[in-house]
N, C-alpha and C positions, 0 to 999 in steps of 0.2 A: 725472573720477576713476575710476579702475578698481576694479572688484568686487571687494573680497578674495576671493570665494569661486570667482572664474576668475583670477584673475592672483596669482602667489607677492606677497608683500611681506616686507619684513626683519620686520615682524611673525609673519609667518605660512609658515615654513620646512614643508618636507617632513618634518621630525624636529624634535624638541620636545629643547632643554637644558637645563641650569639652573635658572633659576625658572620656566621655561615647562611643565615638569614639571607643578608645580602650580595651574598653569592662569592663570599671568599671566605677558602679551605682555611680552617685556624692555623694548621701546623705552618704556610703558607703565607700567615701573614703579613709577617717584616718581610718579607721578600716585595711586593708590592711597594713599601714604603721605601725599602732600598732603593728598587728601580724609577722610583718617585725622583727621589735625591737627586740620583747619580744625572738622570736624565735631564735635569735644570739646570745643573752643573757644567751638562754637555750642551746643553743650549744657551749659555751666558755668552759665548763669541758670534751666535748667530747672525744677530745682526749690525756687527761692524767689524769682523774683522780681518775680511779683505780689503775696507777701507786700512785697516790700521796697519795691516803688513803694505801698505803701498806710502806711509807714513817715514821718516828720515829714522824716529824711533821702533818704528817696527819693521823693520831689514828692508827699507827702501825699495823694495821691489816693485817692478814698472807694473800695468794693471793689466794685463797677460799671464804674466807673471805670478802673479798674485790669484788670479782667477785659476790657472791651472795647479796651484799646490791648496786649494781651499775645494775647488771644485774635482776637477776631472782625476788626480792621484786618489784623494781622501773618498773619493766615489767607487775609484774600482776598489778600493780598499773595504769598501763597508758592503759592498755586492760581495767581494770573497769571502768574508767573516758571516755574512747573514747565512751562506750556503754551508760553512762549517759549524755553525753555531747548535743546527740539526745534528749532524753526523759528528761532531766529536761529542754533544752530548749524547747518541747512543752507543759512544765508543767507551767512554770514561765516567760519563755521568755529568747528568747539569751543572751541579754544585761545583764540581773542578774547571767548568769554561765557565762559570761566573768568577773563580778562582782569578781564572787567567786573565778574562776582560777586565776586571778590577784594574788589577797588577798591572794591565798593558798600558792604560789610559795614562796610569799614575806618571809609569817610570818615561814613557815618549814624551808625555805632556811634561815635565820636568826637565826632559833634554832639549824640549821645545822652547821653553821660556826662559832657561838659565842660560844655553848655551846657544842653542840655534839663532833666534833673535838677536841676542848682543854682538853673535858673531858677525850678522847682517848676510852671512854664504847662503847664495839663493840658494844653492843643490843640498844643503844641510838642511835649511827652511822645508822647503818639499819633502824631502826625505822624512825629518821627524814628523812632520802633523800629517802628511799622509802616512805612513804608518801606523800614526797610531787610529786611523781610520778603522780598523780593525778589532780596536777595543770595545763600543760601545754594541754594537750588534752580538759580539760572545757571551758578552753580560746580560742584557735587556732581555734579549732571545732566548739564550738558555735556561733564561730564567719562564721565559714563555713555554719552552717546549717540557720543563720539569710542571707548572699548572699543568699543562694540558693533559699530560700522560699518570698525572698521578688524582686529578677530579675523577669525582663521578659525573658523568654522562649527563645526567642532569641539571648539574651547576656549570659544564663548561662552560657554555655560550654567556655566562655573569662573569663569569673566570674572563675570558677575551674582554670581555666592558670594559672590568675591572684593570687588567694590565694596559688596557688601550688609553684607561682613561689618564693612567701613572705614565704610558711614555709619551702622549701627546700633552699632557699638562704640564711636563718636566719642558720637553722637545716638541716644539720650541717658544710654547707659551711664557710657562714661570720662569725659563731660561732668559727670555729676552726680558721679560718684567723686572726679572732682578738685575738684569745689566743695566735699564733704564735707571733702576730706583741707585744701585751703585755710582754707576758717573753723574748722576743727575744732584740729587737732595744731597748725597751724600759726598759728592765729589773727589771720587776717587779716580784715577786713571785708568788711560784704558789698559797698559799692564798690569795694574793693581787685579782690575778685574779681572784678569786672565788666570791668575794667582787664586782669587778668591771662587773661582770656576774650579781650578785643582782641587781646592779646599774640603768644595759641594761634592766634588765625584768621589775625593776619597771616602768623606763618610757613608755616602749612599753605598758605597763598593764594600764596606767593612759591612754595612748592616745587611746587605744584601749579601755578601758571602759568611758572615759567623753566625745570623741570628735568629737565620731559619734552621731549625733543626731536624726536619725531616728526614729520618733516615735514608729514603729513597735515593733521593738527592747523589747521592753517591756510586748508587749503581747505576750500571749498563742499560740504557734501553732496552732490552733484551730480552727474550723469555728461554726454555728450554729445548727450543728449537734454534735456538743458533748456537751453532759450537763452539765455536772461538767470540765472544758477544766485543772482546778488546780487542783485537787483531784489527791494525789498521786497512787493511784489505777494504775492511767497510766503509772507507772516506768513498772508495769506489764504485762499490757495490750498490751506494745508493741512489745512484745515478741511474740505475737501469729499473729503478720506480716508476720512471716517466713511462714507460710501453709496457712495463709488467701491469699498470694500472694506470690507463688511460684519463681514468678521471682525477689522477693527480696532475695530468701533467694539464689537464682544463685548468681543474684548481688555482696551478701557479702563474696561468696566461689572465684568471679573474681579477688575481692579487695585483699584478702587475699594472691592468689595471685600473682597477682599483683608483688610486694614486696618482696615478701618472695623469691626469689632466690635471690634479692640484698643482705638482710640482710644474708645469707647463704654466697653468693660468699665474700663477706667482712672478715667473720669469719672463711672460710675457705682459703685465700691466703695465712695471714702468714705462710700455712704447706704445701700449693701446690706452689705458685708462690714463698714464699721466705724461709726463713733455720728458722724459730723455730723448737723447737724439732730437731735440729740439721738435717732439712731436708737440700738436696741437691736440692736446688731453684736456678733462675737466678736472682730475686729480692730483692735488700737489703730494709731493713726498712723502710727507706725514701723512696724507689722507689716505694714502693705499696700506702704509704702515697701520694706522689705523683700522682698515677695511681687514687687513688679514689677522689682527688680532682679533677682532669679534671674529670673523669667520671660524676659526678656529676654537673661539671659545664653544660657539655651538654646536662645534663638533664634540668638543672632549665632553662637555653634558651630554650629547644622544651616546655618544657610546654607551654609556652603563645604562641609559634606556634598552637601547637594540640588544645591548646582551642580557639581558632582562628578557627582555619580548622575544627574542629568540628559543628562548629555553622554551616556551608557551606556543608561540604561532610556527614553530619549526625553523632552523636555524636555514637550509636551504631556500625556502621560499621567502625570507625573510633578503637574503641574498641578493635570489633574483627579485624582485616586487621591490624593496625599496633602494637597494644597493646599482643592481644594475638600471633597470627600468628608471626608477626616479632619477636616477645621474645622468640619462641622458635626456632627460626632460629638463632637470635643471639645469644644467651645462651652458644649453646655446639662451634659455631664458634668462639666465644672469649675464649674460655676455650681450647678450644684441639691446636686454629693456635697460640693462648702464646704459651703453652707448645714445639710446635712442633717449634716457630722460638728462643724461649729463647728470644727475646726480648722486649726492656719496649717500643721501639717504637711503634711495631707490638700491644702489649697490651693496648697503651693508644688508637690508635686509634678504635681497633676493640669494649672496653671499652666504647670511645666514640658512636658507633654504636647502641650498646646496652642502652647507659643512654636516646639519642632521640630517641628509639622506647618504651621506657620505659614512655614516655611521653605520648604517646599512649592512655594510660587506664584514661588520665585526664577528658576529657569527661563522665567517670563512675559519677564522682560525680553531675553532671549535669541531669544524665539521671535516677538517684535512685531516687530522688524526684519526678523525673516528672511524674514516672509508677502509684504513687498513689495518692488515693484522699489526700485535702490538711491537712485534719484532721490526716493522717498520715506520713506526709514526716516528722515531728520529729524522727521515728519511723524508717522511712529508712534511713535515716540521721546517724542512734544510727547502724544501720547494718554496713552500709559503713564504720563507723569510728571504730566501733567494729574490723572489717577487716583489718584497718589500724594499729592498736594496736596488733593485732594478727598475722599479717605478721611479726614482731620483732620478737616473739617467733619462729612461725613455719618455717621458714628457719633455723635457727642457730639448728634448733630441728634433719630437716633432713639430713643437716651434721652429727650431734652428731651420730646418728643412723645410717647413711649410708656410712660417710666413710670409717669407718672400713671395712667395707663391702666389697665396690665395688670403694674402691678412689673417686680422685676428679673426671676425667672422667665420674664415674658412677652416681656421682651426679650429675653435669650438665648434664647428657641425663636424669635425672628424674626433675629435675628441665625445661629442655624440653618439657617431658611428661606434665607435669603437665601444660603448657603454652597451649599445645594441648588441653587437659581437659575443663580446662577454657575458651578455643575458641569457642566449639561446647556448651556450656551451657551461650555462651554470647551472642548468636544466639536466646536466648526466651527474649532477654533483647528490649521488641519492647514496642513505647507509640506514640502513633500520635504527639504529639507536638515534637517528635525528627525531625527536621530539613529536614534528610534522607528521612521517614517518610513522611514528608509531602508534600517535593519535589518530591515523586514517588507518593502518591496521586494525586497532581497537575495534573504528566505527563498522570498517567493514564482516569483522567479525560478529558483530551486533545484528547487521541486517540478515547476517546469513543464519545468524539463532533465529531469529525472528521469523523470515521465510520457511524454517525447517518447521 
């Protein structure tokens, strides 16, 4: 396969039209709109339904129970798929693991609601929706790692906005919006929705698997240096990425996280900002629900800023300066000036603050490919998403561990800390085709005409 970034492709013209404008490949299109779909689809149970599996109609499960087949199975399950999601796409090609993530969601999520559920069998319950934990990262992601490898160099970092903006809009914004607007105006149940969730993912999954038609798509991540490019050996091989290039395996410790105070701060409000466990909060139920739908609204807007801005101010320093640096500025600022004014104003806004610098790190997924040759960007592709999958866990993890400790305070200045961490280690994340990079090559080229 040929390098986009030496060889033209109908992707990647000398001049930018139409939608390419705005920073998505045409052939590439409906791929975006797919994982639009699919990803709303998969965000329609978000927010009730480990209420609903602990329901007499939804396999009565105790709320342990319930929390371990929603949470900690469907968890490892979407950290193993994000890691495969890389490496089987440079084994077989994007196009066949969006194939597969399609098909997987469909067929578990059907055995889920037809049979698991009626049957009420906890170990059948766990089994089928953790399993199918698996499907949405082979879809979304292989769909990220086919932009990535197949843009040009200087639309990636619009490319990342752009996918970022489809799977955070789907997941778990437009996901829960359309579960609200379903049981609510329209008053359908909460199985109905679960149903009309299948419904969303299959179409996203159909348009996202038949209606991009990029031939690429199909082939091996691979170029003519690897000899066997299908030989599953390479599920293996790409694991020794992390020390063959040091600065991936930074990369994947950034992405991680990245993240991981979101999914931490989320899981720890209901006991800081609102009264579970009979805490003394200023936030009722709906108001932290509240709080993280704007938050996130502001985020899925900066994405396609920052990967916008990325492409121009350099996707690295873009990284570091608003991703790392600004998150841990905002971090313990939205955590201590809540507390301190008690209110949902004060919190939505500084909230807001936090989700667009949060946008920041979009550009990573631009800049992981780029570092290596192209026979491995499957490879850093499978780090990246690995990171992504794994920020779910380790945030909710250093709550568990550390509020007892040291409270919420003390988490949020370790969730600081660790933005700090990640700052100085996003500082080796250098490749000449970064933008930044090449724009200070340029200038320094200039001074040295100049001086001669």
């Amino acid at each position: 396969m040929n390098d986009p970034e030496t060889s033209p492709s109908p992707a990647a013209p000398d001049r930018l039209y139409g939608i390419e404008r705005i920073g998505i490949p045409r052939p590439l299109a409906w791929g975006f709109v797919g994982v639009f779909l699919y990803m709303i689809g998969d965000g329609v149970e978000i927010s009730y339904l480990t209420d609903y599996l602990q329901q007499s109609d939804g396999g009565g499960l105790a709320g342990g129970q319930a929390t371990f087949a929603t949470v900690t199975v469907y968890g490892v399950a979407v950290m193993i798929a994000s890691w495969f999601s890389g490496t089987l796409s440079a084994i077989w090609g994007p196009r066949r693991v969006m194939w597969l993530g399609a098909a997987w969601w469909v067929v578990f999520e059907a055995v889920f609601l037809f049979a698991a559920i009626p049957s009420q069998n906890v170990a059948l319950i766990v089994l089928t929706y953790g399993v199918r934990g698996f499907a949405y990262p082979l879809f979304a992601f292989a769909f990220l790692v086919w932009a990535q490898t197949t843009s040009p160099s200087r639309m990636r970092g619009s490319v990342a906005g752009w996918f970022w903006f489809a799977f955070t809009g789907g997941l778990p914004t437009l996901g829960a919006g359309v579960a609200a607007l379903a049981i609510g105006p329209f008053g359908m149940s909460l199985y109905g929705t679960l149903v009309l969730s299948l419904a969303l993912v299959a179409i996203g999954g159909a348009i996202g698997s038949f209606a991009v038609r990029d031939p690429s798509g199909l082939r091996p991540i691979a170029d003519e240096t690897v000899a066997e490019p299908r030989s599953y050996r390479r599920l293996l091989e790409g694991v020794d990425i992390l020390w063959r290039d040091r600065r991936t395996l930074s990369g994947g410790l950034v992405r991680i996280v990245n993240t991981a105070p979101q999914y931490g701060f989320f899981a720890m409000f209901p006991f800081t900002f609102g009264t579970a466990d009979g805490n003394d909060g200023f936030l009722t139920t709906a108001e932290i629900s509240t709080l993280t739908a704007i938050t996130y609204g502001a985020n899925i807007a900066a994405n396609l800023f920052f990967g916008v801005f990325g492409d121009y101010f350099g996707w690295r320093r873009t990284v570091t300066l608003f991703g790392c640096v600004g998150c841990a500025v905002a971090t313990p600022l939205w955590y201590f000036a809540s507390i301190a004014s008690g209110s949902l104003a004060v919190s939505i806004v500084l909230g807001c603050v936090y989700g667009v610098l949060l946008a920041g790190f979009v550009p990573l997924s631009a800049l992981m490919p780029s570092m290596v040759q192209h026979k491995d960007k499957g490879a850093a592709l499978a780090v990246l998403n690995f990171g992504a999958g794994g920020a779910a866990f380790v945030g909710p993890f250093l709550v568990t561990v550390f509020h007892p400790l040291v409270g919420g305070g003390g988490v949020a200045v370790i969730f600081s800390a660790l933005y700090l961490v990640v700052g100085v280690l996003s500082t080796q994340l250098r490749d000449a085709s970064d933008p930044g990079e090449r724009r200070r090559t340029a200038a320094a080229a200039v001074r040295a005409e100049s001086v001669a």
